[in-house]
C-alpha positions in Angstrom: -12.1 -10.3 -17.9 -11.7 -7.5 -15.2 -14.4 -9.0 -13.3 -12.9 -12.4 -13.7 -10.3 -10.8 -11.8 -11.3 -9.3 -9.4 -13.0 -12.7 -8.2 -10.4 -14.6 -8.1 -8.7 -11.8 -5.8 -11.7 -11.5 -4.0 -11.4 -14.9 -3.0 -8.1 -14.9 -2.4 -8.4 -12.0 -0.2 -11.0 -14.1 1.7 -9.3 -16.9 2.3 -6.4 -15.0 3.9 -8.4 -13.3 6.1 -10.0 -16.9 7.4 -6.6 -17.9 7.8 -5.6 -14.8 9.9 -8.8 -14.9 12.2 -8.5 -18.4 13.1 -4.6 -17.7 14.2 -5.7 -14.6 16.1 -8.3 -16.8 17.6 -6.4 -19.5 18.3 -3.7 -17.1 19.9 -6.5 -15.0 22.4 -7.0 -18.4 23.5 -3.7 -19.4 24.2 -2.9 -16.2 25.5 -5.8 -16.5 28.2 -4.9 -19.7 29.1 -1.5 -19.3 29.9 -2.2 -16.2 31.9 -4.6 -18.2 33.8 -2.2 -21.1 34.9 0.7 -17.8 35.5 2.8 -17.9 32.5 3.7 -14.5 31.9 6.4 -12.0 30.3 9.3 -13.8 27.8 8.3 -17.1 28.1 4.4 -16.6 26.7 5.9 -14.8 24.0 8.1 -17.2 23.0 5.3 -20.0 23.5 3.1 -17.6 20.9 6.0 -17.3 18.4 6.2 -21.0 18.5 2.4 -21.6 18.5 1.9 -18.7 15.1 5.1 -20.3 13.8 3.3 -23.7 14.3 0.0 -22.0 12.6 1.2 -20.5 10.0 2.6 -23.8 8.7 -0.4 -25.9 9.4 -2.9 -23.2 7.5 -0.3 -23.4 4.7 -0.2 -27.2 4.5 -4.0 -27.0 5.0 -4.7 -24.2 2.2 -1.8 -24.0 0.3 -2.8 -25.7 -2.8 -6.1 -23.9 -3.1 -4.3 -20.5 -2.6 -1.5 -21.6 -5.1 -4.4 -22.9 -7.8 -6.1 -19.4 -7.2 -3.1 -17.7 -7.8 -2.5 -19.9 -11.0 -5.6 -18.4 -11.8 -5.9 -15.2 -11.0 -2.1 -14.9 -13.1 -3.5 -16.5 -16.1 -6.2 -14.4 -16.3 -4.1 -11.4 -15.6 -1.7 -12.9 -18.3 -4.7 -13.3 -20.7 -5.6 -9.5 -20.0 -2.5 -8.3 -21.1 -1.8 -10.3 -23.9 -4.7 -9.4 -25.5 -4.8 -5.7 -25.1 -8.4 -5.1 -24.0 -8.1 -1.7 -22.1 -8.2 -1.0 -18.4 -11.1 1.2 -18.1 -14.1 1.8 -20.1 -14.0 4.9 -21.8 -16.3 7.7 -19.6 -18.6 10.1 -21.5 -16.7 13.9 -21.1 -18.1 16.7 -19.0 -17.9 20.1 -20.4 -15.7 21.8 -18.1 -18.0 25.1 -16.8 -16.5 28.0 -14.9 -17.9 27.6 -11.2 -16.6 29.7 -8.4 -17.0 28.9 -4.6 -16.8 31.7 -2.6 -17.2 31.6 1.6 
């Protein structure tokens, strides 16, 4: 189940990381180009707010149901976990504890 999981975050965690590489792509380039052709200070950063504004709502209508049906997922088996009490972690064989001195 854990495994499960951590899958499902896995490729969650993924697919966000796509998503923010593409916009910092995206935005170097932009950023370049407007420098070339003298667009500098206030006005390129609002034209960047506007673009990652612009971005972040195209990656979202692009991506959004997949993210949402891995976050269905991933909360169902989550859910699932804790309804039916299986533990966290597997139980570790104990160490003695032995008396051990470091000197320097």
């Amino acid at each position: 189940m854990q495994s499960i999981f951590d899958t499902l975050v896995g490729f969650i965690l993924t697919l966000l990381g796509l998503i923010v590489a593409a916009v910092t792509f995206v935005e170097l380039l932009v950023r370049t180009a407007l420098g070339s052709i003298g667009i500098h200070g206030p006005i390129q950063t609002i034209l960047l707010v506007l673009l990652f504004v612009a971005l972040v709502g195209l990656s979202l209508r692009v991506f959004g149901r997949l993210l949402a049906v891995l976050l269905t997922a991933a909360f169902l088996v989550y859910l699932l976990h804790a309804l039916l009490g299986i533990p966290h972690t597997i139980p570790m064989q104990s160490i003695p504890q032995q008396d051990k001195t470091v000197s320097f």
